[in-house]
Chimera marker file (.cmm) of the C-alpha trace (Angstrom):
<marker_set name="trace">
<marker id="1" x="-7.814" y="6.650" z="1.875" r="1" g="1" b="0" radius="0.5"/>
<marker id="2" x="-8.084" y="3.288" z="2.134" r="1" g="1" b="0" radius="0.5"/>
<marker id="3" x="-7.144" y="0.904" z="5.241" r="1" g="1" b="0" radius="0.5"/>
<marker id="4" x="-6.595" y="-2.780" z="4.339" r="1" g="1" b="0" radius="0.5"/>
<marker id="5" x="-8.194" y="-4.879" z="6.762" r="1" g="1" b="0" radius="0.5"/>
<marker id="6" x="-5.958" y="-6.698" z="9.694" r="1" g="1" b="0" radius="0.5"/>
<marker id="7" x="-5.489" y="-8.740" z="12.514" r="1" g="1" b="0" radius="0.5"/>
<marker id="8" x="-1.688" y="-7.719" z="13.268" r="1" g="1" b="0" radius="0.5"/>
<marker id="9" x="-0.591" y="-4.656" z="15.458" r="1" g="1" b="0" radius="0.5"/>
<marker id="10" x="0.200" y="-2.538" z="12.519" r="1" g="1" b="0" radius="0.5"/>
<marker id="11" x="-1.170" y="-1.523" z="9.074" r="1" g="1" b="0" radius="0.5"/>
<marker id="12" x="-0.781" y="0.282" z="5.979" r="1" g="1" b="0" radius="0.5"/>
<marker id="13" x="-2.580" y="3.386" z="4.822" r="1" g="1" b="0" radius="0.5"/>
<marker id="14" x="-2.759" y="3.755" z="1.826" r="1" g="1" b="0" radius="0.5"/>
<marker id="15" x="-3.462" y="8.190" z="-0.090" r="1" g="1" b="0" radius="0.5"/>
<marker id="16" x="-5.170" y="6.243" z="-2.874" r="1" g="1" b="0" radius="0.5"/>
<marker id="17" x="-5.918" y="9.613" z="-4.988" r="1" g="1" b="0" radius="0.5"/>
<marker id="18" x="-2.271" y="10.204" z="-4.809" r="1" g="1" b="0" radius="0.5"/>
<marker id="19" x="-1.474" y="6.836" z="-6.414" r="1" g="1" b="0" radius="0.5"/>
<marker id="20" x="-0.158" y="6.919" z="-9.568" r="1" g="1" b="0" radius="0.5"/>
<marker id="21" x="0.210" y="3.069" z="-10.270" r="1" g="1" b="0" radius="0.5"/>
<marker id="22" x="4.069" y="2.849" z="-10.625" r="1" g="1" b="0" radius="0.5"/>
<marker id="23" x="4.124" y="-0.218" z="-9.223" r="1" g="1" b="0" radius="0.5"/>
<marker id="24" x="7.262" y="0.550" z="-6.816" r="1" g="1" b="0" radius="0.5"/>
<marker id="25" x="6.054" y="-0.461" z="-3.879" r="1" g="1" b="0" radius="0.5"/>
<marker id="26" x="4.928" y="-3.666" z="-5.232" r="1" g="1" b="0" radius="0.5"/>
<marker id="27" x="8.249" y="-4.554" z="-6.645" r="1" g="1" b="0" radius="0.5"/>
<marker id="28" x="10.026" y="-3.156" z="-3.586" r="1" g="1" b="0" radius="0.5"/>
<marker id="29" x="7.670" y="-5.654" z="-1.096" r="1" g="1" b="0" radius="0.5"/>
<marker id="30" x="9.731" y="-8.409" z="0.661" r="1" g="1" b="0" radius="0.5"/>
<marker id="31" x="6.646" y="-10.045" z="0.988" r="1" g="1" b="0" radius="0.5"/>
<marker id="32" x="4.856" y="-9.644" z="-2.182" r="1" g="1" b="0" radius="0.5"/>
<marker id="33" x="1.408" y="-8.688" z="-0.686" r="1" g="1" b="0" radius="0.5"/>
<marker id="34" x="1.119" y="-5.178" z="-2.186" r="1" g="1" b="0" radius="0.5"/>
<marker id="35" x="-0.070" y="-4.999" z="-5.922" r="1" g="1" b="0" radius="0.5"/>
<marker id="36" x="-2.044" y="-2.486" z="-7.831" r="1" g="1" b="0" radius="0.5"/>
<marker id="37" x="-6.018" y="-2.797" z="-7.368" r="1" g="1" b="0" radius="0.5"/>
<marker id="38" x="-7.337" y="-3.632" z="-11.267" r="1" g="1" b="0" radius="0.5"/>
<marker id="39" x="-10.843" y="-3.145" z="-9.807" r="1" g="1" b="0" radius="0.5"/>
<marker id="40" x="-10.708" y="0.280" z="-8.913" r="1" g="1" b="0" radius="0.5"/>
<marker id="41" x="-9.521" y="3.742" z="-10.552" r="1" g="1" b="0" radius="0.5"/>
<marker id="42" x="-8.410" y="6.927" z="-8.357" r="1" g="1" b="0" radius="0.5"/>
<marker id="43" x="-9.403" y="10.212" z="-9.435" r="1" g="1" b="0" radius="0.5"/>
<marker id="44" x="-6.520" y="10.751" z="-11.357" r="1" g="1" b="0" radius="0.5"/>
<marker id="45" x="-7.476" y="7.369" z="-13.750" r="1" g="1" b="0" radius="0.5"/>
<marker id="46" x="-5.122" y="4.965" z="-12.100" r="1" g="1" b="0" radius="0.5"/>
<marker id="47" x="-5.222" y="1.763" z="-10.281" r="1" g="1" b="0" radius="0.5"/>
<marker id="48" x="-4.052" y="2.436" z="-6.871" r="1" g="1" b="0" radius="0.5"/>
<marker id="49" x="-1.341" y="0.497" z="-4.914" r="1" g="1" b="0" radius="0.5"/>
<marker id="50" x="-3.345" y="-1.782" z="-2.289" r="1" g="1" b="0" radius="0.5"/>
<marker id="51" x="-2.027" y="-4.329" z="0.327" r="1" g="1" b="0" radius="0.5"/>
<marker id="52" x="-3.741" y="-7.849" z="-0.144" r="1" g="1" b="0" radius="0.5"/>
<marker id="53" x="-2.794" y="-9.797" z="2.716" r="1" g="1" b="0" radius="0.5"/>
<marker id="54" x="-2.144" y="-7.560" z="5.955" r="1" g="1" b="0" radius="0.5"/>
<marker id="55" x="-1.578" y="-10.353" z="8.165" r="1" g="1" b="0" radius="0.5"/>
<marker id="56" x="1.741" y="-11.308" z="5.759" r="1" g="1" b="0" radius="0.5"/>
<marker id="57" x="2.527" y="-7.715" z="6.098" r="1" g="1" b="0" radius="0.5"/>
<marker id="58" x="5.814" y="-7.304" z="8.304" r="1" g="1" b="0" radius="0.5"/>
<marker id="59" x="5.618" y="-3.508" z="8.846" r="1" g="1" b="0" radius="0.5"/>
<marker id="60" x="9.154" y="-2.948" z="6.899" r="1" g="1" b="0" radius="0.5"/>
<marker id="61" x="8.522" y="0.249" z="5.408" r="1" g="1" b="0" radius="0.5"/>
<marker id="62" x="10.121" y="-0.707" z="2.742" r="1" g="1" b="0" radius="0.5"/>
<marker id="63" x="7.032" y="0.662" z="0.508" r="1" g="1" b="0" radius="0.5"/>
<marker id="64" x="6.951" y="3.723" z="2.271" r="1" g="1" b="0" radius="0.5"/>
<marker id="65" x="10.109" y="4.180" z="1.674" r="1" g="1" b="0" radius="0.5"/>
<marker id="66" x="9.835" y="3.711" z="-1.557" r="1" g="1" b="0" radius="0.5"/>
<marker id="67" x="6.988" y="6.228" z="-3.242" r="1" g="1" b="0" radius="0.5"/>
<marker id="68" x="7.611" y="8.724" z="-4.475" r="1" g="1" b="0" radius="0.5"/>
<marker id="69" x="4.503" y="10.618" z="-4.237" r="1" g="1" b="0" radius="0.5"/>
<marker id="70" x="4.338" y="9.177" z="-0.166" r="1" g="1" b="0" radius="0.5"/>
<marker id="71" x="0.689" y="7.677" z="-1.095" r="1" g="1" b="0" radius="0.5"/>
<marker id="72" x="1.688" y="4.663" z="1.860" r="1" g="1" b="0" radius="0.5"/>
<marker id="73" x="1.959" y="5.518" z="5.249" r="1" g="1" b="0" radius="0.5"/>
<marker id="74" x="2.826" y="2.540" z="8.003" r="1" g="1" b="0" radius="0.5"/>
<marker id="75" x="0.914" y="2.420" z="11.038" r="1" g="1" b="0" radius="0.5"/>
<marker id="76" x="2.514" y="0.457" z="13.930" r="1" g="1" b="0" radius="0.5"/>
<marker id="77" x="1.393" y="-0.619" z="17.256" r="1" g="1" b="0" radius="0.5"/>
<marker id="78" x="-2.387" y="-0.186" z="16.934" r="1" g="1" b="0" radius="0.5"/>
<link id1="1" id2="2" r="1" g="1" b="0" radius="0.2"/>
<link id1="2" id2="3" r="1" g="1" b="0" radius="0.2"/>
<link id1="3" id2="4" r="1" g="1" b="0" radius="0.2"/>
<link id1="4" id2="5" r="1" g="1" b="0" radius="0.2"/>
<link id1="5" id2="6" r="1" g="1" b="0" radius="0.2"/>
<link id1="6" id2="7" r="1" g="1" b="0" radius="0.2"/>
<link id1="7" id2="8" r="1" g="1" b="0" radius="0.2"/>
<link id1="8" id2="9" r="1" g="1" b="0" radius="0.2"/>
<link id1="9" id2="10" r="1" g="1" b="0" radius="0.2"/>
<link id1="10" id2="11" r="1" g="1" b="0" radius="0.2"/>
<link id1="11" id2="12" r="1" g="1" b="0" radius="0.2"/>
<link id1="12" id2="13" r="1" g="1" b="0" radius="0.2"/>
<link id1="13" id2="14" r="1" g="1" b="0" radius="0.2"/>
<link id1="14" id2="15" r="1" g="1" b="0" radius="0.2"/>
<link id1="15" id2="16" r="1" g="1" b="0" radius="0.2"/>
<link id1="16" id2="17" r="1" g="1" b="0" radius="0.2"/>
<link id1="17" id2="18" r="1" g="1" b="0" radius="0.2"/>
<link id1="18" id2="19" r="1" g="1" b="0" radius="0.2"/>
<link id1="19" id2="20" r="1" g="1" b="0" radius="0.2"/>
<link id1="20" id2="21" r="1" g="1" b="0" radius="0.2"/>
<link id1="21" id2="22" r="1" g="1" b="0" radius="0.2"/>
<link id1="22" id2="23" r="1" g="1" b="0" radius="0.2"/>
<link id1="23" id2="24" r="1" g="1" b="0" radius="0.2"/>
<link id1="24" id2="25" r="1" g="1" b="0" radius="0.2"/>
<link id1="25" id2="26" r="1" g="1" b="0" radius="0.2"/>
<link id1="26" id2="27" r="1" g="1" b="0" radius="0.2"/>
<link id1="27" id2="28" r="1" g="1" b="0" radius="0.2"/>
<link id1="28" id2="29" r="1" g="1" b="0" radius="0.2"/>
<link id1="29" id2="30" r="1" g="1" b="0" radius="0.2"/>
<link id1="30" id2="31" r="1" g="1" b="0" radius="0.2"/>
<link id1="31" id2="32" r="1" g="1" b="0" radius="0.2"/>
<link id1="32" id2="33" r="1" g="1" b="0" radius="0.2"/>
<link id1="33" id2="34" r="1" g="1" b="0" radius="0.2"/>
<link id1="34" id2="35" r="1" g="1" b="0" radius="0.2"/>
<link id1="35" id2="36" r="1" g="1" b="0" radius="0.2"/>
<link id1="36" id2="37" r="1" g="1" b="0" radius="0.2"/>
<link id1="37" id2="38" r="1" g="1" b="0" radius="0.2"/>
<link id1="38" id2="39" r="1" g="1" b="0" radius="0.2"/>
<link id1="39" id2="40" r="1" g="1" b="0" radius="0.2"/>
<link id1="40" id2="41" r="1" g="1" b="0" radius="0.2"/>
<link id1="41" id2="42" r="1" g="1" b="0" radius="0.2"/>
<link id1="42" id2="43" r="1" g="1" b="0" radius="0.2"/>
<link id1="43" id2="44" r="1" g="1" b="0" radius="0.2"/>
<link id1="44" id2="45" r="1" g="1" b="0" radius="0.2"/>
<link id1="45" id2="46" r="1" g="1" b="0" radius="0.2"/>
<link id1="46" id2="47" r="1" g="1" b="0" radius="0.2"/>
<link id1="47" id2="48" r="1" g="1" b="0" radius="0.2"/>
<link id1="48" id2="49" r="1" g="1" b="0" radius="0.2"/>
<link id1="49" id2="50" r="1" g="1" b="0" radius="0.2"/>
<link id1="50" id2="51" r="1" g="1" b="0" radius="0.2"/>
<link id1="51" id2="52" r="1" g="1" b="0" radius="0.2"/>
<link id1="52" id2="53" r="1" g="1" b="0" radius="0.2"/>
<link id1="53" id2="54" r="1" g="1" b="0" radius="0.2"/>
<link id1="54" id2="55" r="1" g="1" b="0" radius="0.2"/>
<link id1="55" id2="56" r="1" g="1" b="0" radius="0.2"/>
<link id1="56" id2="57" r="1" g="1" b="0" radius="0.2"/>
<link id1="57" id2="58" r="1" g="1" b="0" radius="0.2"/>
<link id1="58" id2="59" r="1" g="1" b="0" radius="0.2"/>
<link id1="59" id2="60" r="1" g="1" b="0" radius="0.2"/>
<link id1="60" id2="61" r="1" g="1" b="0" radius="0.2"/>
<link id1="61" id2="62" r="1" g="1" b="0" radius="0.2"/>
<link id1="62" id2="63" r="1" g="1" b="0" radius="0.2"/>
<link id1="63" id2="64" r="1" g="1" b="0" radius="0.2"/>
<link id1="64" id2="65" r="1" g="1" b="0" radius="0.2"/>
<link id1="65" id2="66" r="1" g="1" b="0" radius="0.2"/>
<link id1="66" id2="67" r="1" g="1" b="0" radius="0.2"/>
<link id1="67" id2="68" r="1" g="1" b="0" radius="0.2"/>
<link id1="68" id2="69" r="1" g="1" b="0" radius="0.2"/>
<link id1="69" id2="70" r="1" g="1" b="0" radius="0.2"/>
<link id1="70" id2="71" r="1" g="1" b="0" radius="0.2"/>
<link id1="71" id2="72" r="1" g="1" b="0" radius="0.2"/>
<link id1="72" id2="73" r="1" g="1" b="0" radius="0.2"/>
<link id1="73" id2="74" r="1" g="1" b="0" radius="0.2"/>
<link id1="74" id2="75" r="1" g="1" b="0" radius="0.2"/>
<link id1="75" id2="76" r="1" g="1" b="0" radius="0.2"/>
<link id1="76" id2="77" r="1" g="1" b="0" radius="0.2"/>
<link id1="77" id2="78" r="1" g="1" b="0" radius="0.2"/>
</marker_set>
């Protein structure tokens, strides 16, 4: 798994193995801060989904939501 780094009071967590590089949750972002990581491949030969600006991140859930293989998991009030 992979955290993204933060300063807010919440977070995603992102199953990267279980990422399959659909790009949903990218599309899906209100923000646009999540976009698939072309500098790393998951076990299964994919770029995983990864959250590039945390602090932009509003905690929506939207790209929870979203996946359908539940490879992002929102962490509030850390």
């Amino acid at each position: 798994m992979s955290v993204s780094t933060y300063t807010a009071k919440h977070r995603l967590v992102f199953a990267d193995n279980l990422c399959k590089g659909c790009d949903l949750c990218a599309v899906a972002c209100p923000k646009d801060i999540i976009k698939m990581d072309k500098t790393r491949v998951n076990e299964k030969g994919y770029n995983p989904a990864m959250c590039f600006d945390m602090d932009a991140c509003i905690a929506c859930g939207i790209c929870a939501k979203i996946c359908p293989d539940s490879v992002i998991k929102v962490e509030r009030d850390i």
